[in-house]
N, C-alpha and C positions, 0 to 999 in steps of 0.2 A: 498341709501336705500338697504338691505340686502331682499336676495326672502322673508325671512317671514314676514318682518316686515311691515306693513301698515300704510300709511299715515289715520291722520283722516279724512282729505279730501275726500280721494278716500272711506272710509268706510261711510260718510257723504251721499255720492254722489250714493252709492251703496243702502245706507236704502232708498232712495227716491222712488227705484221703487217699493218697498211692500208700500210704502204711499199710488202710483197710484194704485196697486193690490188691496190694502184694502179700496180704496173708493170705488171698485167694489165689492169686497169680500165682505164687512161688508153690504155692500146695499144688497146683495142676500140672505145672513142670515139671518138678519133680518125683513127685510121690503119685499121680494120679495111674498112670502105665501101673507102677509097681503093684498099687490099691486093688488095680482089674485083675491081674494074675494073681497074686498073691491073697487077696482077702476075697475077692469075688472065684477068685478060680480060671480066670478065664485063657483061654489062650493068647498068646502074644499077638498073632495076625486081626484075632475076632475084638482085642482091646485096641488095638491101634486104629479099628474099621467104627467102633463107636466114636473115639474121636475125630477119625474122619466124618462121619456123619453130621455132626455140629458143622463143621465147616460151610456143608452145603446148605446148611439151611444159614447161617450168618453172611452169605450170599447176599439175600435177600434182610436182611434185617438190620443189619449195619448202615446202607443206606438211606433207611427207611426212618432210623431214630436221626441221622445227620439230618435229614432235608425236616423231619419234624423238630430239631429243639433248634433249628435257623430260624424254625415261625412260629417260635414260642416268644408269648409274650405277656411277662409279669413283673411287679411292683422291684423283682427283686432281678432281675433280668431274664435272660435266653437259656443259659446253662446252669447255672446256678442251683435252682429250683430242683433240677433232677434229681441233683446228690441225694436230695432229701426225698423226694419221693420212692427212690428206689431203695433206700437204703433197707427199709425191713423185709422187702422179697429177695434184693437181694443175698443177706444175710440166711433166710430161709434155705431157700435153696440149695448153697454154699453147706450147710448139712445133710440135706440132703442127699447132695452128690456123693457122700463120702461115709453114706450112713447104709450098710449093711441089713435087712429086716430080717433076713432070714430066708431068702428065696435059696430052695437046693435046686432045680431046675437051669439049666444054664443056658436055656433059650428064654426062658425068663430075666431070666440077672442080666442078660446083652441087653434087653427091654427095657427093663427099668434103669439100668447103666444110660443108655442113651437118653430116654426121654430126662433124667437128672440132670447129666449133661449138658443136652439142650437147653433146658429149661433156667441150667446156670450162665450160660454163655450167654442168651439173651440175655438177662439180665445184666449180664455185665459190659453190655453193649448200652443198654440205657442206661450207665451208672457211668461207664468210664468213657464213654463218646462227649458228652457234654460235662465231666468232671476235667478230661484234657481240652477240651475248646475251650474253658471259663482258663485254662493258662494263658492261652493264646490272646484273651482279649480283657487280663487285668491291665497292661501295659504296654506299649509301641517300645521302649527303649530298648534298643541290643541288651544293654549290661545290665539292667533291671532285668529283663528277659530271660537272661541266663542265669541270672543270681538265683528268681525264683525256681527254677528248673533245678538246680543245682542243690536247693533247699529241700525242694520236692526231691529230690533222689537219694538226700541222706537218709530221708525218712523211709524209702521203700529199701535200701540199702540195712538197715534196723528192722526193718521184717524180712527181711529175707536172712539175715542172723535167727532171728526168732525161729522162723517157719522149717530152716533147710539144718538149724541145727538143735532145736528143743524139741520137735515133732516126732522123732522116733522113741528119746527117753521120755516122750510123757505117754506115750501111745502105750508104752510099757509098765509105765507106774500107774496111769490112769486103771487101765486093764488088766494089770495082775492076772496074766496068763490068758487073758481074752483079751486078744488084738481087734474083735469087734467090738465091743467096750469101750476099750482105750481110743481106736479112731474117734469113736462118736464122743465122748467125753473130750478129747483134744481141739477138736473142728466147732464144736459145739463153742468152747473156750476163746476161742480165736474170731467166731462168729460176732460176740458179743461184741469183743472190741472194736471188732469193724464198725459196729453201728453208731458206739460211742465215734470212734473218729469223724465217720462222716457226718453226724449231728455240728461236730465241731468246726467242720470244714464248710460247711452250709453259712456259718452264723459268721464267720472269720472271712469268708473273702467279699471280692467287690468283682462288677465287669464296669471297667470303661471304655472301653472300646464299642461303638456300634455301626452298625454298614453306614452306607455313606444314604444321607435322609432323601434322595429324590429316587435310589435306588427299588426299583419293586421286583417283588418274589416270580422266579420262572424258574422252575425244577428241569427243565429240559435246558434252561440256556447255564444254568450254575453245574450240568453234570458234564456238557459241552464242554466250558472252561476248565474246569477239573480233568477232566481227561485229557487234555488238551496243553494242560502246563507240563512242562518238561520237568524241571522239578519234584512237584509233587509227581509224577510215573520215578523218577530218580530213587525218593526217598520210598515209595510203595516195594518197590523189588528190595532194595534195602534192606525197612523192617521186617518182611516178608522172608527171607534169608536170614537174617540174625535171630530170626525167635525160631523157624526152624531149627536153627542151628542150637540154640539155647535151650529147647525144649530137649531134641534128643541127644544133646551131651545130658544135660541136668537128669534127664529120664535112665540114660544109659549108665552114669555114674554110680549110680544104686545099687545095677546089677554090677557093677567094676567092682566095688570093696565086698559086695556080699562072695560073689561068684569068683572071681579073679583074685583078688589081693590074697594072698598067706594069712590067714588068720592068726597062727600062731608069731608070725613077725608081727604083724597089726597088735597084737595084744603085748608083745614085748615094748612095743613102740611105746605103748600104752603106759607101760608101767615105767619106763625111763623117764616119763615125763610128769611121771607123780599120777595118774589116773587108774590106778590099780589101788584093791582095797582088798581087807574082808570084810565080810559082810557084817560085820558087829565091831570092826575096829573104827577108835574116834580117832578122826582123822582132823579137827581143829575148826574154825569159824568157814574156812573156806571151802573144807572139806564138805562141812556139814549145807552150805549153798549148793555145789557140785553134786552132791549126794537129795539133795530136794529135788533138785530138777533129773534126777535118774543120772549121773553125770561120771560114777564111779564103776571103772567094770570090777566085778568080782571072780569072774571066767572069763574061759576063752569064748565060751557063749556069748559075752556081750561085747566082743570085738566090734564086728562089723556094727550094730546100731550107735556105738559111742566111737566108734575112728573115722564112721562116716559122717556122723554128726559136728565133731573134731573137724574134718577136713572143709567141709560146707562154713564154720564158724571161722575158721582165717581166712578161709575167700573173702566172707563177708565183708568182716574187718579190715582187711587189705583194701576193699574195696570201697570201702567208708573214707578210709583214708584219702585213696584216691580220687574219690568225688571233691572231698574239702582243702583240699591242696591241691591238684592239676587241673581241674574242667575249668575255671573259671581263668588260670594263668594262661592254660594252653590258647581257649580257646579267645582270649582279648589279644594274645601275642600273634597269634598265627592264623587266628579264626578257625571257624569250627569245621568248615569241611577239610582242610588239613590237616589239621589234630585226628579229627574221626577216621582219615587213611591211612595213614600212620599208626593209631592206637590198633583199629582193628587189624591191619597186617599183622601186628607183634601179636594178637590174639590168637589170629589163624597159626603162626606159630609154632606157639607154645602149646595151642590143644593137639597140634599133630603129635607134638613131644611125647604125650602119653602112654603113644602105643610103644614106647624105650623100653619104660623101666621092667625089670623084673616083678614075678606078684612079692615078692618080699626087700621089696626098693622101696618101703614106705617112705624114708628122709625124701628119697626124689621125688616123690609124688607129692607131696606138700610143699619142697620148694616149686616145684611148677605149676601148684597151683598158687601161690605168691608171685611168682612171675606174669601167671595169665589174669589174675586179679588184676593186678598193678595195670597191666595196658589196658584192659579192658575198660577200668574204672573212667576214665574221661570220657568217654563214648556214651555211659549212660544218662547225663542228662542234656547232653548235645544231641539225641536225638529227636527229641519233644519241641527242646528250641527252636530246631531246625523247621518243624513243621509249621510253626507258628511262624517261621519269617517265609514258609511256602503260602500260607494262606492272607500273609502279606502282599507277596510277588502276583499273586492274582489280582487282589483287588489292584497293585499298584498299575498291573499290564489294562485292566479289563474294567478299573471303577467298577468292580463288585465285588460286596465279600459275604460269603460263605463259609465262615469257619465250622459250624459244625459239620457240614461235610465235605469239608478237606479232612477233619480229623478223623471222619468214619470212618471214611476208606482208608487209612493208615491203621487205626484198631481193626477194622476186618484185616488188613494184613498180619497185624500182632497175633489175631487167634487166629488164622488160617498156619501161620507158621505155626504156632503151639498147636493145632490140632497136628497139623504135616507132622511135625518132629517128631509128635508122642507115635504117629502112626508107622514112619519111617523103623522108628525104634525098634516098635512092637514086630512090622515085618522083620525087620534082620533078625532078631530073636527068634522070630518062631523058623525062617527058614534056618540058620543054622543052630536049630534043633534044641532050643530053650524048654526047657521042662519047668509048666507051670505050676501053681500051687503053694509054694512056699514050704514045702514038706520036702523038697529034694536039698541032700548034704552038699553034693558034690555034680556038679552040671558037666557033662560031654565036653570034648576038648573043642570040637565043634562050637558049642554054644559058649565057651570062652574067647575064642573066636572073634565070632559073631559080636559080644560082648564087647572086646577090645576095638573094633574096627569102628562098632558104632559111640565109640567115646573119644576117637585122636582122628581118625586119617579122611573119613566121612566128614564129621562137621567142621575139619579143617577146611574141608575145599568147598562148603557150601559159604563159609564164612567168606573165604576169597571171593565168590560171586557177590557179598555186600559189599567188599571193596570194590569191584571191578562197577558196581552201579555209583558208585562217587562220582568217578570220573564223569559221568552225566549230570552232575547236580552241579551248572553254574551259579549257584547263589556264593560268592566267596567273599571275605570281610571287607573289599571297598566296595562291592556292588551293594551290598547290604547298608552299609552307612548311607550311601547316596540314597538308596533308594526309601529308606528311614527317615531321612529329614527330607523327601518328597512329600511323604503322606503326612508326615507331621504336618507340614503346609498345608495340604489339603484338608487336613480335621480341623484347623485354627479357619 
C-alpha cells in the first residue's frame, strides 16, 4: 500500500467513530431543548441558558485538548489513542445527560442539567477533537481525503437515520407510558454502541502524516498562526453558523410537527401510506419490523412521534444518497468551495420554504424536505475536508503544523453553534409564549408563531451568513493541487 492510498477497510473502520459521535451529536440537536422542556419541565429561556452555559466553559477546553493531543505522543500516534481513552466516559456521560433521577425541584434539575451537559461536552471535545485530527493526518491526497471523509459521513448520515427517526418510537416502547424509562433505556442502547464503534475505529485506522521533524512545540506561536490564517477564521464562522443553524432548525422541527402540523392530516398522511394499524391486526413480515421498532400508529395520538420520525427518516436517506453520489462528483468537478456555495444557497432556500405550507400541507412538507436533503447532502463531508486542507495551508504558509488545534477550534465552533442554536431556539419559544411541560394539547397562536419562524425564515438567514463566509475561504481546487504536491515534496 502506497502513503496515500487507503484501504476501504481502514476508511470503513474510521466512518465508525462519527456513527458513535452522531448518536450523540444528532441526540443533542435534536431532541436535547425538547428533553429540558418536556421530561425536565423546564422553561424554554432557562433550557436554552444551560446550553448556553457549556458553551462558555468549551471556551476554555477546546483549546486546551487541541494544544495537548499536538504533544501527545505514543506507539500508536498523536490522535489516535484518544478515541480509545475516552470512549467509556464518554459513553457515561452521554446517559447521563439524558437520564431523568427524579429531581422535582426546578432549580435543581437546571443544576444537574448543566453540570451533565457540561460534563458531556467536555468529553466530546476530547473524543472528537482528535478523532477529526487523525482525518486530517491518515492522508495528504485531495481524493483520498475526500473519499475518506465522504465514507465518514455515510456513516454519521446512518446515525442520524437511527437517532432522529427510532428515538421517539423506542422511547415509547421502551417506556410503556413512562417517557423517563424509555429515554434512559433508549440512550442507554445507543450508549453501548458507541463504545463498540469507537473500540473499532481505534484498532482500524493509521496516522501518517506528522509535523515536519526540525519543527518544535510553542503554543503561543501555533495559536498566532491559527488565528492568523485566513482560512481557518473563513471556515470557524462557517461551521459556527451552520450548526447554529442546524441545531435550531433540528430543535425547532419537534416543536413544528408536534405543535403546528394538523395532527389529524399527519395521521391521514399516515395512513395513505400504509402506517396505520390496529393494534392487534397482522399486518405481514414488514409490518411486523415497523411494528418492533414502535413504527405503526394506531391513533391520532401517535401522529406526531411516528410522522416526525417519518420526516427525519427521508432526510436521512435523501441525504445518504446524496453523500454517495454528489460530494465526491461535485467536489473533483468543481472543488469543494464551490460546490459548498452553491449546495448551501439551495439550503438556505428551501429551509425558508417551510414557513409556506399550510399545518395540513403534509406532501409539501416532505417534499421540501427532499429538496433541502438533496442540497444539503454534499456539504456534509466537504466540510471536515476542507479543514484538513486549512491545517495543510498552514503548515504549507508557516512549515508548521498543528492539526489538533486547527481542528479544536473548528469543534469549539461545532458546539458553540449547537449550544447557540439549542439556546436561540429555547429563547424564541419561551418569548413568544411556549408552554412547557409536555402536558399542553394545543399551544397559543403566539407560540406557533414563534414555532414557525424559528424552523424557515430565522435559520434561513443564518445559513446565508455561512455562505457569505465562503467567499473568504481562498483555498479553491487549483490552489489546493499546487499547494498538495508542494508538501508532498517536502515530506519526501
Amino acid at each position: 500500500m502506497t502513503e496515500s492510498k487507503i484501504t476501504l477497510r481502514e476508511k470503513v473502520g474510521y466512518s465508525l467513530g462519527d456513527v458513535a459521535a452522531n448518536l450523540v451529536f444528532q441526540m443533542m440537536m435534536i431532541f436535547q431543548l425538547k428533553f429540558y422542556t418536556d421530561i425536565f419541565g423546564l422553561d424554554g429561556a432557562i433550557a436554552g441558558s444551560v446550553l448556553l452555559i457549556a458553551r462558555i466553559v468549551d471556551a476554555f477546553v477546546d483549546p486546551t485538548v487541541g494544544i495537548i493531543t499536538d504533544r501527545t505522543n505514543t506507539r500508536w500516534g498523536k490522535y489516535r489513542p484518544w478515541v480509545l481513552w475516552t470512549a467509556v466516559p464518554f459513553c457515561v456521560f452521554y446517559v447521563l445527560a439524558f437520564w431523568n433521577p427524579g429531581i422535582e425541584d426546578k432549580g435543581l434539575v437546571a443544576v444537574y442539567a448543566t453540570i451533565s451537559y457540561v460534563l458531556l461536552m467536555t468529553m466530546y471535545s476530547f473524543n472528537n477533537t482528535p478523532y477529526s485530527s487523525l482525518g486530517g493526518v491518515m492522508t495528504g491526497d485531495i481524493r483520498e481525503r475526500t473519499s475518506i471523509t465522504s465514507i465518514r459521513f455515510v456513516g454519521s448520515t446512518i446515525a442520524q437515520f437511527v437517532v432522529q427517526g427510532l428515538t421517539l418510537p423506542l422511547v415509547s416502547k421502551f417506556g410503556n407510558g413512562d417517557d423517563r424509562h424509555g429515554w434512559l433505556c433508549t440512550i442507554s442502547l445507543f450508549a453501548a454502541v458507541c463504545l463498540v464503534c469507537f473500540i473499532i475505529t481505534f484498532l482500524s485506522s493509521r496516522e501518517r502524516i506528522a509535523p515536519p521533524p526540525q519543527q518544535k512545540m510553542n503554543v503561543r506561536e501555533d495559536l498566532r498562526e491559527l488565528l492568523a490564517n485566513v482560512p481557518w477564521r473563513a471556515m470557524f464562522v462557517l461551521t459556527l453558523f451552520v450548526f447554529i443553524t442546524l441545531a435550531m432548525w433540528g430543535s425547532a422541527m419537534s416543536f413544528y410537527f408536534q405543535s403546528y402540523v394538523d395532527q389529524h392530516a399527519l395521521f391521514g398522511f399516515l395512513n395513505d401510506i400504509g402506517l396505520v394499524a390496529e393494534a392487534d391486526e397482522a399486518t405481514g413480515f414488514g409490518g411486523a419490523i415497523l411494528g418492533a421498532f414502535n413504527l405503526i400508529a394506531h391513533s391520532e395520538a401517535d401522529a406526531y412521534a411516528i410522522g416526525f420520525s417519518l420526516f427525519n427518516m427521508v432526510g436521512a436517506i435523501v441525504q445518504f444518497i446524496g453523500v454517495i453520489t454528489l460530494s465526491n462528483f461535485l467536489a473533483n468537478k468543481y472543488g469543494k468551495k464551490q460546490t459548498f456555495i452553491v449546495c448551501l444557497s439551495l439550503t438556505a432556500l428551501f429551509t425558508a420554504m417551510f414557513y409556506m405550507p399550510q399545518p395540513d400541507d403534509i406532501r409539501i412538507m416532505f417534499i421540501l424536505c427532499i429538496l433541502k436533503s438533496l442540497a444539503y447532502a454534499p456539504t456534509v463531508p466537504l466540510l471536515w475536508a476542507m479543514i484538513g486542507d486549512v491545517a495543510d495551508h498552514i503548515e504549507y504558509i508557516n512549515h508548521r503544523r498543528a492539526t489538533g488545534l486547527c481542528f479544536s477550534g473548528v469543534v469549539f465552533a461545532l458546539k458553540a453553534g449547537l449550544g447557540l442554536g439549542g439556546a436561540f431556539a429555547g429563547l424564541i419559544l419561551s418569548v413568544f409564549g411556549y408552554v412547557s411541560g409536555g402536558g399542553v394539547a394545543v399551544q397559543s397562536e403566539s407560540a406557533t408563531t414563534g414555532i414557525l419562524l424559528a424552523s424557515s425564515i430565522v435559520p434561513a438567514v443564518l445559513f446565508a451568513i455561512g455562505v457569505a463566509a465562503l467567499f473568504y475561504y481562498p483555498i479553491t481546487k487549483q490552489f489546493n493541487e499546487n499547494m498538495q504536491a508542494e508538501l508532498a515534496a517536502r515530506r519526501k
